[in-house]
ZAZAGU-818226 format. One record per atom (N, C-alpha, C): chain; atom name; x, z negated, y negated. Coordinates in steps of 0.001 Angstrom, whole numbers. Example, Ala and Ser with C-alpha at 12.3 -4.5 7.8 and 13.67 -1.06 7.14 Angstrom:
BEGIN
BALO   c    a        px        pz        py
BALO   A    N     13190     -7800      5690
BALO   A   CA     12300     -7800      4500
BALO   A    C     13200     -7800      3300
BALO   A    N     12850     -7080      2250
BALO   A   CA     13670     -7140      1060
BALO   A    C     12900     -7870       -30
***
This chain:
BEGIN
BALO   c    a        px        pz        py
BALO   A    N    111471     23168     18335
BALO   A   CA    111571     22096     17381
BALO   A    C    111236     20805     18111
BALO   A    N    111891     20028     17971
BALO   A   CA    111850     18604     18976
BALO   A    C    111614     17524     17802
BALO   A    N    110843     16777     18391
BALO   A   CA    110323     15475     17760
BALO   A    C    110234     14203     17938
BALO   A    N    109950     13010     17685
BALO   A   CA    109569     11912     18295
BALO   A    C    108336     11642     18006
BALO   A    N    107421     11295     18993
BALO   A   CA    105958     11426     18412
BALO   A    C    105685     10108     17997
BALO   A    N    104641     10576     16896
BALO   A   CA    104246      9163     16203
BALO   A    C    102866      9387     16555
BALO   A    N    102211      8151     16575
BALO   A   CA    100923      7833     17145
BALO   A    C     99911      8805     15961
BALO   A    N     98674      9282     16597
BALO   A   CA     97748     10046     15683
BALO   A    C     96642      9969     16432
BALO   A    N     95565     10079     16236
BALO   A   CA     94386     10467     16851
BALO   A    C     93961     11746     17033
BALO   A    N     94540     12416     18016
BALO   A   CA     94225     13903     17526
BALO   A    C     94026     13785     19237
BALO   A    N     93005     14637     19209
BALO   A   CA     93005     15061     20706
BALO   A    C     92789     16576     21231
BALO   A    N     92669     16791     22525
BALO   A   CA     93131     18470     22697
BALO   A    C     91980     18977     24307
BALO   A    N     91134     19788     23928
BALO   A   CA     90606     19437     25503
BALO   A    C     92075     20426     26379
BALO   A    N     92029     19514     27511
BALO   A   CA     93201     20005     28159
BALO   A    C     93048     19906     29440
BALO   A    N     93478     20839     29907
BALO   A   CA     92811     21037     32241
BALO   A    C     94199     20593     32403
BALO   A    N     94796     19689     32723
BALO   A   CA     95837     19158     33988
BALO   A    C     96068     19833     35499
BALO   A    N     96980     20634     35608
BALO   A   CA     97033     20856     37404
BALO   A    C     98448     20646     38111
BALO   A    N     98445     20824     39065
BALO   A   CA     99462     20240     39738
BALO   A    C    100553     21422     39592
BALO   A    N    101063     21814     39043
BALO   A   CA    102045     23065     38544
BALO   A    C    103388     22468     37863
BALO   A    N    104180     23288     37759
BALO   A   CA    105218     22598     36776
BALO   A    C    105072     23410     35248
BALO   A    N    104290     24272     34637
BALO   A   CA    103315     24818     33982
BALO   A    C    101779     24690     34434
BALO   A    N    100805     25127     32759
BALO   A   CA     99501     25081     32822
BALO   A    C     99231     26105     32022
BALO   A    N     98567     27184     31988
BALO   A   CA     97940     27989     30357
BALO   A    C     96966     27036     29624
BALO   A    N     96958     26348     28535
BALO   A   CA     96073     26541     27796
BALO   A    C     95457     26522     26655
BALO   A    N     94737     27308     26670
BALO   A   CA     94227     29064     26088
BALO   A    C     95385     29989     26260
BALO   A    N     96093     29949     24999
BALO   A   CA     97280     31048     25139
BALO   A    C     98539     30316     25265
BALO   A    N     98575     29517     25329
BALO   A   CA     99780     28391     25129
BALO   A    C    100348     28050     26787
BALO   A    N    101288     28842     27263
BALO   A   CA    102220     28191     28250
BALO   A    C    102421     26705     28075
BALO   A    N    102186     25658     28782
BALO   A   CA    102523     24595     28540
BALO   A    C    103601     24103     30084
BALO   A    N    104587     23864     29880
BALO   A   CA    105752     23686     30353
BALO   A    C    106252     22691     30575
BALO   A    N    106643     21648     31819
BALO   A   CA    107429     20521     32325
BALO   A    C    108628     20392     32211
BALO   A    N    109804     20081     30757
BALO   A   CA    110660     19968     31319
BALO   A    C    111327     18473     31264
BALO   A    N    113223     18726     31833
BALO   A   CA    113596     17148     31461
BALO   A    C    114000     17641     30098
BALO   A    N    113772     16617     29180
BALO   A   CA    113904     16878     27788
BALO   A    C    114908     15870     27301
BALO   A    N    115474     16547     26436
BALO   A   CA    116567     15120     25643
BALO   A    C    115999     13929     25360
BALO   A    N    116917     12698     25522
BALO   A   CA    116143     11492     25182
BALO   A    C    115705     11592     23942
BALO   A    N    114801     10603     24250
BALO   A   CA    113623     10740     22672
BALO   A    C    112389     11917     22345
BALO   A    N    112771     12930     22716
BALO   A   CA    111987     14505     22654
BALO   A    C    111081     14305     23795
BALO   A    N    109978     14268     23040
BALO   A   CA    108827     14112     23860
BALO   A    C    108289     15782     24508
BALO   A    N    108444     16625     23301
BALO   A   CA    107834     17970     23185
BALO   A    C    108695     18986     22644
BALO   A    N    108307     20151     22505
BALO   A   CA    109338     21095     22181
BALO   A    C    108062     22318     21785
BALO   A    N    108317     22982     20646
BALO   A   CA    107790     24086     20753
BALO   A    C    108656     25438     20333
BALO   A    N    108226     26182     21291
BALO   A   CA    109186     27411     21879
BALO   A    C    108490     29009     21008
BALO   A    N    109494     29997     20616
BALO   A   CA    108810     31269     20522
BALO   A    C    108585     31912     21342
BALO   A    N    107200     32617     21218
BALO   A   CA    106632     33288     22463
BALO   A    C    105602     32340     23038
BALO   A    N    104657     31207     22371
BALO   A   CA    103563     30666     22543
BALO   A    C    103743     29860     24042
BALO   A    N    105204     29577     24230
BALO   A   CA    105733     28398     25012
BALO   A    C    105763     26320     24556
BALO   A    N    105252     25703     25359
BALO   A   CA    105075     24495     24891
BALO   A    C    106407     23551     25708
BALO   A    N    106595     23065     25531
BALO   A   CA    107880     22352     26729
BALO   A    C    107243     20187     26229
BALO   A    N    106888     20275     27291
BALO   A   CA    106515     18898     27253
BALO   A    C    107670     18017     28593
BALO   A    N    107983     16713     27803
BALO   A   CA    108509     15936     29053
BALO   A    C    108432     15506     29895
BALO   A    N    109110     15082     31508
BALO   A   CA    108310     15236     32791
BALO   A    C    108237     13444     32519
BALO   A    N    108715     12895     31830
BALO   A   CA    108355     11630     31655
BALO   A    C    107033     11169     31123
BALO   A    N    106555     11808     30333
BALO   A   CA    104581     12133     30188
BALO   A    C    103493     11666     31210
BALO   A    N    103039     10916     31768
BALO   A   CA    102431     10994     32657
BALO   A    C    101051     12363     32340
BALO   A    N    101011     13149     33519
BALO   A   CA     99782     13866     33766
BALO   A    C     98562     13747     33296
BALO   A    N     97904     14373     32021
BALO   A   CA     96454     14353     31999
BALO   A    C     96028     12880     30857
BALO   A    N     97204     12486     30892
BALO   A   CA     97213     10892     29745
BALO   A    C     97134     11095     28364
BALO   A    N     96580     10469     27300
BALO   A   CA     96854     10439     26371
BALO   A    C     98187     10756     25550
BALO   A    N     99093     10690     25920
BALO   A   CA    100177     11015     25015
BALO   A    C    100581     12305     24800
BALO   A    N    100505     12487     26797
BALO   A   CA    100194     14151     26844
BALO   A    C     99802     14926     25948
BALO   A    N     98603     14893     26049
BALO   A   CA     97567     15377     24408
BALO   A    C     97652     15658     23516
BALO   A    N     98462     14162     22825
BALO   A   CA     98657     14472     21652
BALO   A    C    100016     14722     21540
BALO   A    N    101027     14948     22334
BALO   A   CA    102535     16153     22510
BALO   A    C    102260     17487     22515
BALO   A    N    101177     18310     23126
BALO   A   CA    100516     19498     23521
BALO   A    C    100166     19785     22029
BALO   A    N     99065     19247     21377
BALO   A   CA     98325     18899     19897
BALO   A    C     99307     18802     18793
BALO   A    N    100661     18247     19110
BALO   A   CA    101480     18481     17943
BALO   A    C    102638     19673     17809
BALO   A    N    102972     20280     19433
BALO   A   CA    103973     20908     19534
BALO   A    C    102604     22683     19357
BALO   A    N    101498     22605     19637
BALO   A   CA    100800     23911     19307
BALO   A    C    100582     24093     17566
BALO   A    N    100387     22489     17100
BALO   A   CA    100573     22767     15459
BALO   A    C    101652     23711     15076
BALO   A    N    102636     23232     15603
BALO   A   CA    103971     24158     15174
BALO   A    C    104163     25436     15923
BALO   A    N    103337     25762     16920
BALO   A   CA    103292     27071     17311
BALO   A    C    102531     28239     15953
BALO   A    N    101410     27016     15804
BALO   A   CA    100473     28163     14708
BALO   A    C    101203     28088     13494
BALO   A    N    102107     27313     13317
BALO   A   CA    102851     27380     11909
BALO   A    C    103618     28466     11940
BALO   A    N    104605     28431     13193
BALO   A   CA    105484     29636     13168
BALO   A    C    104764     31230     13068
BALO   A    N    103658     31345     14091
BALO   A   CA    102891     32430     14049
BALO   A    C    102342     32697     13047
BALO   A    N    102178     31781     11340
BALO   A   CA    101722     31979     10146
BALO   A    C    102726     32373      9240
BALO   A    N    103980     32247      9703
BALO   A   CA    105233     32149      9084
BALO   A    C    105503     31194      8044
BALO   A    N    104874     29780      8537
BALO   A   CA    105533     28753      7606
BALO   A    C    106770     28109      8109
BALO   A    N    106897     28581      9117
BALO   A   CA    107878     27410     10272
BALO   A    C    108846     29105     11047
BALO   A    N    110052     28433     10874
BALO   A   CA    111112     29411     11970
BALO   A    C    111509     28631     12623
BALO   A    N    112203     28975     13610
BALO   A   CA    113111     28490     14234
BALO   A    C    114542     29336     14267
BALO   A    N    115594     28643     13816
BALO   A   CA    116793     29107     13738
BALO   A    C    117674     28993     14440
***
């Protein structure tokens, strides 16, 4: 599910490493090039797809990670599919 992020205060503790993936907790979090506008992506199978345009470890980061795992736990509750 792809989005355009709107500003929030939400934050995420999050380890940054030099990978083109990170785990964290259970959440694959994933570098890719993403369609314009699509900041984030969340994937089935507890995959995150963030854009390589993001800078590393930054705030926006965060809160892309923080909004695309919302919709991980939605799907895993079965409020949210993906079709």
């Amino acid at each position: 599910m792809a989005f355009k992020m709107k500003r929030t205060k939400a934050t995420f503790p999050f380890k940054g490493e030099d990978h083109d993936f990170v785990h964290e907790g259970d959440y694959k979090i994933v570098r890719k090039d993403l369609d314009e506008g699509v900041l984030g992506e969340a994937e089935n199978g507890k995959v995150v797809n963030i854009d390589v345009s993001i800078p590393k470890g930054s705030k926006k980061e965060k809160e892309v990670i923080t909004h695309e795992i919302h919709h991980q736990e939605e799907m895993n509750d079965g409020v949210l599919a993906l079709s």
